[in-house]
C-alpha positions as CSV (number, residue, x, y, z in Angstrom):
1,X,2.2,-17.6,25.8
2,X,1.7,-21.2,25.0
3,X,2.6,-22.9,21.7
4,X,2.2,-25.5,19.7
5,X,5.1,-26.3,17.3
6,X,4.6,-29.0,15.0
7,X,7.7,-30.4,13.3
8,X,8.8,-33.7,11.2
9,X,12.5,-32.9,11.9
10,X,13.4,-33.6,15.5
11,X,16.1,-35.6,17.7
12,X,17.6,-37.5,17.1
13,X,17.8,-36.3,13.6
14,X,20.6,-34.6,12.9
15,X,20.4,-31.6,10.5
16,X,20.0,-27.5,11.0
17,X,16.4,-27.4,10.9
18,X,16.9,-29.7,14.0
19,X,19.0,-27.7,15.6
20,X,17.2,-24.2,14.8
21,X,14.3,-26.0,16.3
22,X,15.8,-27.0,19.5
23,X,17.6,-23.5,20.8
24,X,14.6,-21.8,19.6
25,X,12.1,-24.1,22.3
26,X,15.2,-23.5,24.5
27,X,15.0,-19.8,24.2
28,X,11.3,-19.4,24.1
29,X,10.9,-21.2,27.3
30,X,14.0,-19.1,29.2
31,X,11.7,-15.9,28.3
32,X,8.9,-17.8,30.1
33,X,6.8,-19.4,27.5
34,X,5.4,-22.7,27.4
35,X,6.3,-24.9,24.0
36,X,4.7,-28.1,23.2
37,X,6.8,-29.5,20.6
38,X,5.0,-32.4,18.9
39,X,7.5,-34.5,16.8
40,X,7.8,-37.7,15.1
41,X,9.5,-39.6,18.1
42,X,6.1,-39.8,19.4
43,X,3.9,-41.4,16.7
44,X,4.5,-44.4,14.6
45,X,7.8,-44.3,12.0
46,X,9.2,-45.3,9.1
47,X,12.4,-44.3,7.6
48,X,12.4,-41.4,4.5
49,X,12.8,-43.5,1.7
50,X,16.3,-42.3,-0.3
51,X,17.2,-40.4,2.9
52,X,18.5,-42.6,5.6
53,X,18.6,-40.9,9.2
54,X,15.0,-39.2,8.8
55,X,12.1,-41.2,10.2
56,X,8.7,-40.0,9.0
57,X,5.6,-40.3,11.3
58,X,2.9,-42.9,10.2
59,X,-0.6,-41.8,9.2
60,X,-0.5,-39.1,12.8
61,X,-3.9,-37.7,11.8
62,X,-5.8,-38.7,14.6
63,X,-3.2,-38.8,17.2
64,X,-1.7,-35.1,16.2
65,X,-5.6,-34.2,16.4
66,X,-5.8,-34.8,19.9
67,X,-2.2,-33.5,21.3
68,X,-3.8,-30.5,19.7
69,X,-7.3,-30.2,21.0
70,X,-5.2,-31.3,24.7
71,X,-2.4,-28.3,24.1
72,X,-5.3,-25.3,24.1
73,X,-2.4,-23.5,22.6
74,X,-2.7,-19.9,22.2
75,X,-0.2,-20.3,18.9
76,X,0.3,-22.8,16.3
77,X,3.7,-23.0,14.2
78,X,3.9,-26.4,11.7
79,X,7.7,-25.9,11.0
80,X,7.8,-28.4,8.7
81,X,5.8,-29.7,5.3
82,X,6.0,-33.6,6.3
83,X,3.5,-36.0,7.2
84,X,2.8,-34.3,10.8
85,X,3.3,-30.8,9.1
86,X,0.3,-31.6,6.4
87,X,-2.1,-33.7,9.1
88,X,-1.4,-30.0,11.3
89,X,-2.3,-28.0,8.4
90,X,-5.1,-30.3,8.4
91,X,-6.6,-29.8,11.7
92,X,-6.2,-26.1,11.7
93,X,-8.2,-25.9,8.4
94,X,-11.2,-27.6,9.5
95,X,-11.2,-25.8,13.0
96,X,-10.7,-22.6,10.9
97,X,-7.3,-22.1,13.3
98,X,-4.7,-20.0,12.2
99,X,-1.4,-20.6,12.1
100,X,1.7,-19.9,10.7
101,X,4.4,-22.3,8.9
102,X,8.2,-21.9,7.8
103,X,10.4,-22.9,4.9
104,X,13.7,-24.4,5.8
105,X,14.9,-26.4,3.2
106,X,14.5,-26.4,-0.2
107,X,13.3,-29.9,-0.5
108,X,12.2,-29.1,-4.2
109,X,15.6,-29.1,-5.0
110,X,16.0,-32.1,-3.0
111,X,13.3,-34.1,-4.5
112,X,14.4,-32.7,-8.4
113,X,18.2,-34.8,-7.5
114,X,17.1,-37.6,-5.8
115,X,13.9,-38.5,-8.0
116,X,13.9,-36.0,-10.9
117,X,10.9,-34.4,-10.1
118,X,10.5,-31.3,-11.7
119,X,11.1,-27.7,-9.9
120,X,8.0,-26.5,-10.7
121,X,5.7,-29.4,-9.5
122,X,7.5,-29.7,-5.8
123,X,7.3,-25.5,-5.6
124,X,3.5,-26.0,-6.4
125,X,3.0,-28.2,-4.0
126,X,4.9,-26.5,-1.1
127,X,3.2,-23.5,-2.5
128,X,-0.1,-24.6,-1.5
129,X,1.0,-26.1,1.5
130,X,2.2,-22.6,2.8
131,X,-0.8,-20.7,1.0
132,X,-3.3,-20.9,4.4
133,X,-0.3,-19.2,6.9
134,X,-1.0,-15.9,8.0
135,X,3.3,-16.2,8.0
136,X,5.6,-18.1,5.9
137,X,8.9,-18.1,8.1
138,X,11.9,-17.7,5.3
139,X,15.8,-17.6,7.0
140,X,17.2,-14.7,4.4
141,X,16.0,-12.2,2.6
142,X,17.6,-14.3,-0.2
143,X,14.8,-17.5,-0.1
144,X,12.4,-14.6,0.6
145,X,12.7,-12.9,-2.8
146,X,13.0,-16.3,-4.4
147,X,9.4,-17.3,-3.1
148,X,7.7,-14.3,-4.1
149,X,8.8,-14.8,-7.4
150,X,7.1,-18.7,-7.4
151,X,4.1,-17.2,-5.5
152,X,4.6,-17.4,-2.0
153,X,2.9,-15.2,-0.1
154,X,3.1,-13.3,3.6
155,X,6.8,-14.4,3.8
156,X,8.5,-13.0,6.6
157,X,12.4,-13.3,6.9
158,X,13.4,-14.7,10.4
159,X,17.1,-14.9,11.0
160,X,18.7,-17.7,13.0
161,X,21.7,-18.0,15.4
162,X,24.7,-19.7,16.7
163,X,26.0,-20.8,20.1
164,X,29.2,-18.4,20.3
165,X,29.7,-19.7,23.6
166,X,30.2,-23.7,22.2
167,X,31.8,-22.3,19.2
168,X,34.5,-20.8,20.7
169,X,37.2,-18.8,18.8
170,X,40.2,-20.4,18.2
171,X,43.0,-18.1,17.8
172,X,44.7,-20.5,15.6
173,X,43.7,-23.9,14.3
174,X,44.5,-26.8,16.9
175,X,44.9,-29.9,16.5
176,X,42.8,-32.8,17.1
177,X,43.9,-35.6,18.4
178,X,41.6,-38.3,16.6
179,X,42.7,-37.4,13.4
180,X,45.9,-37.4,14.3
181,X,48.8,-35.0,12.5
182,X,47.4,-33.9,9.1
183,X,48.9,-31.9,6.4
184,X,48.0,-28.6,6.8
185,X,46.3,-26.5,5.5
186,X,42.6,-28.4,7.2
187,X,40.1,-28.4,5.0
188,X,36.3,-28.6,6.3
189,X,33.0,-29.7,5.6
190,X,30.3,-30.6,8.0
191,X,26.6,-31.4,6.4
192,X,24.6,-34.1,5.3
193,X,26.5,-35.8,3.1
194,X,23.4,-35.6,0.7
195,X,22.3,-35.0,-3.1
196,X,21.7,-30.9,-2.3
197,X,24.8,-30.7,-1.2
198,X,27.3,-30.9,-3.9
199,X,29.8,-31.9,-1.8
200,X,31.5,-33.3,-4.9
201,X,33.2,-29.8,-5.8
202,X,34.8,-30.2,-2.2
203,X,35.6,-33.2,-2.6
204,X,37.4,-32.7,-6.1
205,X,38.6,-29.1,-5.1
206,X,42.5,-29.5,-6.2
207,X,44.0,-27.9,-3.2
208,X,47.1,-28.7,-0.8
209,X,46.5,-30.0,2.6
210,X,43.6,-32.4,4.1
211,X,40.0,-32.8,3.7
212,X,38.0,-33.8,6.2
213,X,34.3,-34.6,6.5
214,X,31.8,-34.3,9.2
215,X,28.0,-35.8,8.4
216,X,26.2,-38.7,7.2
217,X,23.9,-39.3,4.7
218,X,22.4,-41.8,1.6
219,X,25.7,-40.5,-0.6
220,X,28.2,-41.1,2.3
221,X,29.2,-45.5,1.4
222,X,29.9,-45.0,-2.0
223,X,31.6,-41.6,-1.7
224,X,34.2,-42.9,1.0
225,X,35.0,-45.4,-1.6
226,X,35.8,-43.2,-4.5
227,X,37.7,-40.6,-1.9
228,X,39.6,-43.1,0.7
229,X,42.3,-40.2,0.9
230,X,39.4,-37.7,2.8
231,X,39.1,-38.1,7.0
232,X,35.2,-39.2,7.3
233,X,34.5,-38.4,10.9
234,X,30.3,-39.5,10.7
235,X,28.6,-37.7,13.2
236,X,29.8,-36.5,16.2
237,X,28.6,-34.9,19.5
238,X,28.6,-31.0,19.4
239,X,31.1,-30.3,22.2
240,X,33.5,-32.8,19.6
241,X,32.3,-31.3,16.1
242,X,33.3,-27.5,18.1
243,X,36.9,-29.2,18.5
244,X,37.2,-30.3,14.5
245,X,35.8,-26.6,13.2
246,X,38.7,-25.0,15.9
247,X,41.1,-27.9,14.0
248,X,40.3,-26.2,10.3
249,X,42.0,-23.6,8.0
250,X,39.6,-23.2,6.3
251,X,35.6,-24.0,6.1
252,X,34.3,-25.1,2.0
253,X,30.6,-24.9,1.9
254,X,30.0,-25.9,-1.3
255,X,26.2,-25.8,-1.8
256,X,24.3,-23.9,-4.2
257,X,20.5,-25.1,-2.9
258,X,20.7,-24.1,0.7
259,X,18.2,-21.6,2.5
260,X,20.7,-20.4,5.4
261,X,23.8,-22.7,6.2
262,X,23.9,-23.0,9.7
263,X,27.0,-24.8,9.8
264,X,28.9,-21.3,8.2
265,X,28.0,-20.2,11.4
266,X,29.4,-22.7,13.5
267,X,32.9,-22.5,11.3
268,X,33.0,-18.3,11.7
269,X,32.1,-18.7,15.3
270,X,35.4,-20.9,15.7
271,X,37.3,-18.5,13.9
272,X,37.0,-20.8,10.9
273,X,36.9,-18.4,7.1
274,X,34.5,-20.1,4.9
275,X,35.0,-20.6,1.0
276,X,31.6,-20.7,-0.7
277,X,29.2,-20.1,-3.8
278,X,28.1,-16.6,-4.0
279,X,24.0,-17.8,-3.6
280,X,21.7,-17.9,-1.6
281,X,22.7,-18.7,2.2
282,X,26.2,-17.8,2.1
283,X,25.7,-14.7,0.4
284,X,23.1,-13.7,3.6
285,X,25.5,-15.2,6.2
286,X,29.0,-14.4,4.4
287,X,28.2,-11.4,2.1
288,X,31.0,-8.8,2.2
289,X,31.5,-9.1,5.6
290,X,34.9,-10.3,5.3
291,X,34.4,-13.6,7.2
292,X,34.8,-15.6,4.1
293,X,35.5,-15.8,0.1
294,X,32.6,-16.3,-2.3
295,X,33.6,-17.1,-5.8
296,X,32.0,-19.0,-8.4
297,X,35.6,-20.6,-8.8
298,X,35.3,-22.3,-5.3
299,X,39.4,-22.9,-5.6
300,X,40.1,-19.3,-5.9
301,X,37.4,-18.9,-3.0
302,X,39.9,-21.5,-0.8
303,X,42.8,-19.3,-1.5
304,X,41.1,-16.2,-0.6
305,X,39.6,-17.5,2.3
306,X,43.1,-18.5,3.7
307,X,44.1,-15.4,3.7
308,X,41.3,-14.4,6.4
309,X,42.2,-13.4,9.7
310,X,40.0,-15.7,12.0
311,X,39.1,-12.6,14.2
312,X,37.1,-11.6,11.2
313,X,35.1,-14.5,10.8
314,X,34.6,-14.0,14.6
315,X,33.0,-10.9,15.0
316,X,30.8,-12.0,11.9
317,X,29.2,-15.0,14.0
318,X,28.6,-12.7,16.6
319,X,26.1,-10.6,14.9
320,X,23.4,-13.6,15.2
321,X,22.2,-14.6,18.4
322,X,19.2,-16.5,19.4
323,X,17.2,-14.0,21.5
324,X,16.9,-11.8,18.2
325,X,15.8,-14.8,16.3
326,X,13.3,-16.0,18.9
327,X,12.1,-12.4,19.6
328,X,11.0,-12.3,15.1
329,X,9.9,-16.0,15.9
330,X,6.9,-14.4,18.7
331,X,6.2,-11.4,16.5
332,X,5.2,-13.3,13.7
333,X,2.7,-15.8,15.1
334,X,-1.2,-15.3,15.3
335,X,-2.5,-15.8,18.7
336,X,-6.0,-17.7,18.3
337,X,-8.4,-16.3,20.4
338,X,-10.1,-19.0,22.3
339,X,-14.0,-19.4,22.2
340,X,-15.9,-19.4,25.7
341,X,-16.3,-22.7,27.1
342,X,-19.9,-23.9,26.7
343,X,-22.3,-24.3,30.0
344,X,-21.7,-28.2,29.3
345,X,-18.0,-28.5,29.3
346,X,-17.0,-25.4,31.2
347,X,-14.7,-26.9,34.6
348,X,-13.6,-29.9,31.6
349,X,-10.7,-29.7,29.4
350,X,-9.8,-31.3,25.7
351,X,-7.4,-33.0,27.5
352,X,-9.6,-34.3,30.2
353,X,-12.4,-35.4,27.5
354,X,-9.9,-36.8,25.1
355,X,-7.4,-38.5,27.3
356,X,-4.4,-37.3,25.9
357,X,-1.8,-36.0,28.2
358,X,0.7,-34.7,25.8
359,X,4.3,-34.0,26.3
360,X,5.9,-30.8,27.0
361,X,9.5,-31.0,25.9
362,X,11.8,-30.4,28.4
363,X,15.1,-28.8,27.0
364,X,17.3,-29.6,30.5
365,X,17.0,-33.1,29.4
366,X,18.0,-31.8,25.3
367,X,20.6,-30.4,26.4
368,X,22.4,-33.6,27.5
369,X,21.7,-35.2,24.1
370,X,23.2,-32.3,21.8
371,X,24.4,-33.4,18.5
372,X,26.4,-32.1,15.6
373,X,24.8,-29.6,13.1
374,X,24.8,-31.7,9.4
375,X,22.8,-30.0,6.8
């Protein structure tokens, strides 16, 4: 099958929706399928204004138009609700094309912090946005039920995975070198160090040990100020951020907005307990599986997930895999089924009439420039 995925999140961002995207194009094109992954590093930019790191493709409704009409996809995902997510939605409308979408991040949420936009006038609009899929993509059952109750419809849970083979357990915490000898116990959090996160109630937890950080983000310069006694690691390769998780006691995830929490993932793969929020995201990846605490006291959640044998959080990671997650990815999508080629343009492609040769991603070459999950 061939497939157009249309995304504003893309290298080198660095985020989980990124990094969802990336090993699912990887795994999709191991099981033989052809992706063509049309991103923002391809059009004109700017930067996200409030949200340094995100560059947001420049008025892509013509250009996006013709990558399309030059994929002849059999499948069209828009993965994301930016400006090349809406000119997609676009297209597909007035070709009467369906297609299917997904909801990673609750950018309602985001949009209420940063700008004080109300709840209900970013889930309208998302909500219209989504109301022409044939599938609205949701991570956990969680975000799912959440949706319905704003009035999303034909949501379909898709579950994601982790790399258990670059997470490797760690049988106990190591040390790592660039931080040098820290008071133990190691205190972690890796995410974008960002309004939806609340990273504040990690950073204020009251709790022995060190606390160290792992992201970037618009909060990140004046929060290193107010907290010189935290290790603030930026971002870092993912071969290195594998190294800092195997380093930790303990993973805080101290969220309350997220739709999965990829980085939970990456922590319990490492052998790595996580302390959380019982909501939405950790309660689907955490639950009662006995990988991690969730308390709404996130202090008593550190103390009981210290107390976690790192095996446990182990064999938790290892129920999510990829395949499974790209294997829900193809049953949900609508094949369109293509119209025969007039007498006029039969032996002529789109691509040949519109002169757009459009790039297929190639993931050997991704898989050189992997970065950290942030959030």
């Amino acid at each position: 099958m061939k497939i157009a995925l249309v995304t504003d999140a893309w290298q080198p961002q660095v985020n989980g929706v990124v990094t969802t995207l990336v090993e699912l194009v990887r795994e999709l094109q191991e099981a033989g399928h052809e992706v063509v992954v049309i991103q923002p590093g391809q059009f004109r930019t700017r930067p996200c204004p409030g949200y340094a790191g995100i560059d947001l493709a420049l008025f892509p409704g013509r250009a996006l138009a013709r990558m399309l009409d030059a994929a002849q996809a059999d499948a069209i995902h828009i993965a994301t609700e930016g400006p090349l997510g809406w000119a997609a939605r676009r297209y597909c409308l007035r070709r009467q094309q369906p297609f299917t979408s997904a909801f990673h991040t609750k950018f309602p949420e985001i949009l209420n912090a940063a700008l004080g936009v109300p709840l209900t006038w970013g889930y309208a609009l998302f909500r219209h946005f989504h109301r022409p899929s044939q599938a609205v993509m949701v991570p956990t059952s969680g975000v799912l039920a959440m949706l319905q109750q704003r009035g999303f419809q034909r949501l379909k849970e898709w579950t994601h995975g982790v790399d258990t083979r670059l997470f490797a357990l760690a049988e106990a915490p190591v040390a790592y070198p660039p931080l040098g000898a820290l008071a133990r116990p190691v205190s972690l959090f890796v995410g974008r160090v960002s309004y939806e996160k609340n990273i504040d109630a990690f950073l204020d937890l009251d709790v022995p040990g060190s606390k160290v950080v792992c992201g970037v983000g618009p909060l990140e310069t004046g929060l290193r100020e107010h907290y010189p006694n935290v290790h603030w690691l930026g971002v870092l390769p993912r071969h290195e951020l594998a190294r800092v998780y195997a380093a930790a006691d303990v993973f805080v995830f101290p969220s309350r907005s997220e739709t999965f929490g990829l980085v939970m993932l990456e922590a319990m793969a490492c052998g790595v307990p996580v302390a959380a929020y019982p909501v939405d995201g950790p309660l689907q990846v955490v639950g009662e599986s006995g990988a991690g605490a969730l308390r709404e006291d996130l202090r008593e959640a550190w103390g009981a997930a210290l107390r976690i044998r790192r095996s446990e959080a182990r064999a938790r990671a290892m129920e999510f895999g990829w395949k499974r997650a790209a294997d829900l990815f193809l049953s949900f999508l609508t094949v369109q089924i293509p119209e025969p080629a007039s007498p006029r343009r039969r032996g002529r492609s789109r691509a040949d009439e519109d002169g757009a040769a459009l790039p297929v991603v190639k993931m050997s070459a991704l898989s050189r420039k992997r970065h950290s999950v942030v959030e």
